[in-house]
Phi, psi and omega in degrees: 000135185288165168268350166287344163308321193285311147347315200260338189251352165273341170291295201297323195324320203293317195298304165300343158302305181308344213245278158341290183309339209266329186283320195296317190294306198308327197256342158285347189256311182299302189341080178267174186276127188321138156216174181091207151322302192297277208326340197258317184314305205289319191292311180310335185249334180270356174301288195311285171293005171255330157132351173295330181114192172263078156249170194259300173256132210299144171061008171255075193300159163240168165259349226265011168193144193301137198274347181294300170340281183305338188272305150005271206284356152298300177324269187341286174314319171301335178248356200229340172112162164293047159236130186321316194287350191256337171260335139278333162317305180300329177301313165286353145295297188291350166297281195343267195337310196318283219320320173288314173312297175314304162328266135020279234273289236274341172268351150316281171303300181296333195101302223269146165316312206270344174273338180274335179272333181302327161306282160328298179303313170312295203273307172306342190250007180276101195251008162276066176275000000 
């Protein structure tokens, strides 16, 4: 490995760092307790992992929302317990990692190095996921 390779992959490191500390922080501060929407997704998953099904009202199924989220946020609950904050923690990690795809994409397309951490770097400090 060259050293501008090693560069680079110590450059994307800090940036994916930077994209993490910054979401991770965002969701400690930010973080409210599901209402709305998010709230019928959080009833749909503790339904779910309690053993009711995929409902709203325990033993009552619903249609009224698309099942990936709620199977998602099931997912979570099911190894971490039912709190909501454990499922944006996970939310805010897997936001992080985009930095590397992006990165990949945005030095693909330009030819360049110096366009893919700008790209990258640019996505990290954007914490509105």
């Amino acid at each position: 490995m060259t050293g501008e390779a090693r560069r680079e992959i110590w450059a994307l490191g800090l940036i994916l760092l930077v994209a993490l500390v910054l979401r991770l922080a965002a969701v400690s501060v930010l973080g409210a307790p599901p209402e709305k929407d998010a709230l019928e997704y959080h009833t749909i998953a503790v339904n779910l992992t309690s053993g009711h099904g995929y409902a709203l009202q325990p033993d009552e199924p619903t249609s009224l929302r698309p099942p990936a989220y709620p199977l998602f946020l099931a997912a979570v609950y099911a190894v971490s317990g039912p709190d909501y904050r454990h499922a944006l923690y996970l939310q805010a990690l897997l936001n992080a990692l985009l930095v590397i795809p992006l990165f990949r994409l945005a030095r693909r397309m330009s030819g360049s190095v110096a366009v893919g951490m700008f790209a990258a770097g640019l996505f990290a400090v954007h914490t509105s996921f």
